[in-house]
C-alpha positions as CSV (number, residue, x, y, z in Angstrom):
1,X,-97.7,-105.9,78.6
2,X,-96.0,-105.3,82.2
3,X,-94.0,-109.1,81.7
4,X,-92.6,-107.5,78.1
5,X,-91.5,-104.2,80.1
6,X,-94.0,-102.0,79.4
7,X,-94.2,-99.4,82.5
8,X,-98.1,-98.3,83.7
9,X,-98.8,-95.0,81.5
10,X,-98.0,-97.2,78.2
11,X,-100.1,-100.0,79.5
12,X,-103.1,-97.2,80.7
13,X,-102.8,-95.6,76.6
14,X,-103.0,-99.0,75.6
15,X,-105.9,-99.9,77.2
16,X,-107.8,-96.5,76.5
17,X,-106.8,-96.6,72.7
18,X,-109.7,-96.1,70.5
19,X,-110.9,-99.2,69.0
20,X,-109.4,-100.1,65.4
21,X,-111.4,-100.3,62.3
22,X,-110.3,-103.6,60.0
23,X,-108.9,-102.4,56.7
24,X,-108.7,-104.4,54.3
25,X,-104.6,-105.1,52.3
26,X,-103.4,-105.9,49.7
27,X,-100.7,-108.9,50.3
28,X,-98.5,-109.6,47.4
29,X,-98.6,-113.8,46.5
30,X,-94.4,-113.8,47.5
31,X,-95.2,-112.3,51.0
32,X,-98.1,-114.6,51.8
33,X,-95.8,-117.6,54.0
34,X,-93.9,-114.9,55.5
35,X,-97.2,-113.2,57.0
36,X,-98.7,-116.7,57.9
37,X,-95.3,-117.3,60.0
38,X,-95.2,-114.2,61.5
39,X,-99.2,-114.5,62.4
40,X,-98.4,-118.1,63.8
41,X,-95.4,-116.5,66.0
42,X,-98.3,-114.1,67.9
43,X,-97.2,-116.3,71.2
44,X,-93.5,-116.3,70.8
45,X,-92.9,-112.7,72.1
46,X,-90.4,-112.7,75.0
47,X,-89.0,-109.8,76.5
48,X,-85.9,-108.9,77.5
49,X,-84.0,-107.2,80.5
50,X,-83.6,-103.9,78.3
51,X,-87.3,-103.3,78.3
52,X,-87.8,-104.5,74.7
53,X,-90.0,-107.3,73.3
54,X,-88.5,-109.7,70.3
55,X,-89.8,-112.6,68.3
56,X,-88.4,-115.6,70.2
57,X,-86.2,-116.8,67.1
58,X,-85.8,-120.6,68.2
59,X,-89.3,-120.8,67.7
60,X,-89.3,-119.8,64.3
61,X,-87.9,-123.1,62.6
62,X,-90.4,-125.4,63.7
63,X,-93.2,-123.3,63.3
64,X,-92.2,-123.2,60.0
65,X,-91.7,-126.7,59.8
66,X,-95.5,-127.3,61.1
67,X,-96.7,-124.9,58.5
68,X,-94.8,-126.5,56.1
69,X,-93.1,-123.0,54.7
70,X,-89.1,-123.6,53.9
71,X,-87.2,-121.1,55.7
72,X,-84.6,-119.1,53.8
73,X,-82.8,-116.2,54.8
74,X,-85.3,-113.8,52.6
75,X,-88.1,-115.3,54.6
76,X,-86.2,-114.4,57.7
77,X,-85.6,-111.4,56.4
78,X,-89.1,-110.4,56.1
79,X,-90.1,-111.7,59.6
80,X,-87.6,-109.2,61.3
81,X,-88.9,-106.4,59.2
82,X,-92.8,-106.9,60.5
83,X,-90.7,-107.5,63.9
84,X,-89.2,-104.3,63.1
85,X,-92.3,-102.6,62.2
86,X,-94.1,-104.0,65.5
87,X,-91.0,-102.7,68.0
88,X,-91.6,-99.0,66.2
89,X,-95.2,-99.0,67.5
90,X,-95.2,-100.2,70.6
91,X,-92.4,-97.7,71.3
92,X,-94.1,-95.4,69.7
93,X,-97.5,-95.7,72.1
């Protein structure tokens, strides 16, 4: 967490966090590739300068490619939204 920025008191609440339960979701049929991309992507996290963490967009087309899921900008879309979501909470912690 230190390489994306992350300063010691986030990194010590991180670490003592309570353990999470799995829940279980329900994951519309249109949203499936979009969730399989952005679960494939878990290792293209890069952070920047400004203290902030992004997806590392150039590796998004061929991940997608090796997954076989056709990009579009709707698919995009939805991959910066759960990017979105992902900044919130970690700024959040």
């Amino acid at each position: 967490m230190a390489a994306l920025g992350a300063d010691e008191e986030t990194i010590e609440q991180w670490r003592d966090r309570p353990e999470e339960t799995e829940e279980e979701i329900t994951l519309w049929p249109e949203n499936v590739p979009a969730v399989r991309l952005f679960l494939a992507l878990g290792t293209q996290w890069r952070g920047s300068g400004l203290g902030g963490a992004g997806l590392d967009y150039a590796a998004i087309p061929p991940t997608a490619a090796m997954m076989e899921i056709p990009m579009s900008p709707a698919l995009f879309d939805k991959l910066q939204i759960m990017e979105a979501t992902v900044r919130k909470e970690l700024r959040r912690e």
